[in-house]
N, C-alpha and C positions, 0 to 999 in steps of 0.2 A: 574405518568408520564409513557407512554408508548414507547418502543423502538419497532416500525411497519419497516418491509421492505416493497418496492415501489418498482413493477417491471413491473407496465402497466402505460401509460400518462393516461388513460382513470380513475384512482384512483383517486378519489377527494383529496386526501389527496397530490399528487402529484400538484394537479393544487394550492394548500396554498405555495406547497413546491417552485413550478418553481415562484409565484409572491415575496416570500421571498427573493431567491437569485438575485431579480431583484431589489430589494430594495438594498439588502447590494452589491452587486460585481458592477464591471465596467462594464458595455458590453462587452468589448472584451474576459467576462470571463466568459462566459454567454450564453451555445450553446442554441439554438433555441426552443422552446417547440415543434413542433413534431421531429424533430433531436432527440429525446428523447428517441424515441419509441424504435429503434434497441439497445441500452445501454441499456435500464432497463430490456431489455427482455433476456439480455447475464448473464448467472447463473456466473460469474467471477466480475461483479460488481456488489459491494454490494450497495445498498444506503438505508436508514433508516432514518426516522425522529421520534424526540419527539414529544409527542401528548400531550398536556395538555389540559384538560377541552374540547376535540372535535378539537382543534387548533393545527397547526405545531408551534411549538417556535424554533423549531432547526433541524439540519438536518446534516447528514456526508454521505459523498460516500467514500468508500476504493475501494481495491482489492488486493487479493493474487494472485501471480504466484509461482504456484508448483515448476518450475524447476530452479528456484532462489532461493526458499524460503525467498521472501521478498516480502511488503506491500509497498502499496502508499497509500496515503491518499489524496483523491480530492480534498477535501473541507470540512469543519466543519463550521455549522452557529450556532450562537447562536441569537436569535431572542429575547428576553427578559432577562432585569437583574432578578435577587435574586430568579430563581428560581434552582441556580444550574444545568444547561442544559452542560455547558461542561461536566463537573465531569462526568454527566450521558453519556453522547456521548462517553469522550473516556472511561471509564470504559468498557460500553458495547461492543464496536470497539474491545479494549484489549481484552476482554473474546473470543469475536467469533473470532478473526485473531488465538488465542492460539486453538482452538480448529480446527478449518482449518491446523496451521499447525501440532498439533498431526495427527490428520487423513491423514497426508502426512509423517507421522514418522519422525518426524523433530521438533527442536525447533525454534520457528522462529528468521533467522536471524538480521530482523529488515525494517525498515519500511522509504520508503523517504514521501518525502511532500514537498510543495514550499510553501515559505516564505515570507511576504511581508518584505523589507526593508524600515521603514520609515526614517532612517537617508541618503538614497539617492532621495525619492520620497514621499511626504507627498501631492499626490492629491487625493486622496479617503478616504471621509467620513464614507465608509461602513454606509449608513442608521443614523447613529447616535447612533448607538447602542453602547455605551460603553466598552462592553466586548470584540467586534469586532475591536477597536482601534489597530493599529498595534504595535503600544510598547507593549500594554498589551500582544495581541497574541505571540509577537517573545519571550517578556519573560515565558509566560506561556511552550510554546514549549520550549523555552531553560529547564525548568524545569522537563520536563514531559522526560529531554534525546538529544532531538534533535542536531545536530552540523551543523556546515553550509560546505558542500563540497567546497573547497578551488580553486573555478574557474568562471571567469567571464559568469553569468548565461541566458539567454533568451528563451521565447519558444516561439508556432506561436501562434496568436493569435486563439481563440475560434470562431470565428466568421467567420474564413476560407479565410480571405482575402488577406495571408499571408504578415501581417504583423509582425512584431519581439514584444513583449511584455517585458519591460527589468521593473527594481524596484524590481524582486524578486530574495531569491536565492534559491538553492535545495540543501536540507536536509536531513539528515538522522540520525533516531534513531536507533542505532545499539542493539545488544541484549545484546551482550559481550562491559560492559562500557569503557575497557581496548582499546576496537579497534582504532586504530589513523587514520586507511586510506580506501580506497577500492579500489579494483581495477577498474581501469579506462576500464577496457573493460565493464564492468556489469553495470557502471553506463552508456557509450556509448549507448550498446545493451538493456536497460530500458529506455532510451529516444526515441530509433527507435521504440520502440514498442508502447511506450503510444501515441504517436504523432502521429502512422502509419492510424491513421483515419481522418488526414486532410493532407489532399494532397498535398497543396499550402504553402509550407515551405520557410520562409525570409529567405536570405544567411547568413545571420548574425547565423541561427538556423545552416543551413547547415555547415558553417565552424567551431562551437564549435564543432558539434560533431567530423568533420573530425581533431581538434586538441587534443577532448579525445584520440580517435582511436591510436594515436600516444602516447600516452604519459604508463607507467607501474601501475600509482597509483594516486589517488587523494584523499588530505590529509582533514582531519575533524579537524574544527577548531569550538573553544566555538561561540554562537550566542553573 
């Protein structure tokens, strides 16, 4: 199996890539295939897919920010059981974020990610893919570190319509397993950012964050 970065739509291996996540996500989660074109060509998003036999079976988008020293993680597909495509995804993910942030003399701080909750929202079949199942995924991520920031979560939807997308929450694997909280400015000031490329923000978006803003610390609770 091969671990390829993707950073033109015009890569064939992108167009296996954008009909995969149109199998497993919901629309709303799901920005457009030429939408694409400005993201893949930004050296700060990473995206990568598994290549088995000429084929995508799987696919992650991260990215680092230097001046946080902290990851997100977009999305991880796993398009086929028993060939081990997670393990291979975050393996690989760990290695390159570790080596990003040596090269920024730092060890990384840790990494968020949004979570699907299926004990409030059990409408997404992801495709059928087994491994995609939201228990399996929230335990596997409880596993691999992750905890769930301790605040009621929404973002705006993908698709720019701004509507509020709710059933997930945002999470964070920290580096240091000891850590209980974060501060509530960082995760504020990392929502204005990742978001800052869809305009049409739900109020519902807009007052969590004006009630992070307000707040000193937001505590990490087990998934």
């Amino acid at each position: 199996m091969e671990f390829t970065r993707i950073t033109s739509i015009q890569d064939p291996l992108f167009t296996q890539m954008h009909k995969l996540m149109q199998e497993i996500f919901p629309p709303e989660e799901v920005l457009d295939f030429p939408l694409w074109a400005e993201p893949l060509e930004d050296p700060g998003i990473r995206v990568f897919v598994a290549v088995h036999e000429g084929q995508v079976v799987g696919a992650t988008e991260y990215r680092y920010y230097e001046d946080w020293n902290v990851a997100m993680t977009d999305f991880t597909i796993i398009g086929r059981e028993g060939l081990g495509i997670g393990a291979f995804l975050a393996n690989h993910r760990k290695h390159d974020l570790q080596q990003l942030a040596t090269a920024n003399g730092k060890v990384l701080f840790g990494m968020f990610a949004e979570i699907y909750n299926p004990y409030v929202s059990q409408d997404h079949a992801f495709g059928g893919i087994k491994p995609m199942d939201p228990y399996v995924r929230r335990e596997v991520l409880s596993h691999l570190g992750y905890q769930r920031l301790d605040f009621p979560y929404v973002h705006p939807s993908w698709q720019g319509d701004g509507e509020a997308v709710g059933g997930l929450d945002l999470c964070f694997m920290p580096g240091d397993e000891s850590l209980a909280e974060l501060p509530a400015s960082l995760v504020a000031d990392f929502l204005n950012r990742y978001y800052a490329v869809l305009s049409n923000k739900p109020q519902e978006w807009l007052s969590m964050v004006e009630q992070l803003n307000a707040r000193e610390s937001v505590a990490l609770r087990p998934l």
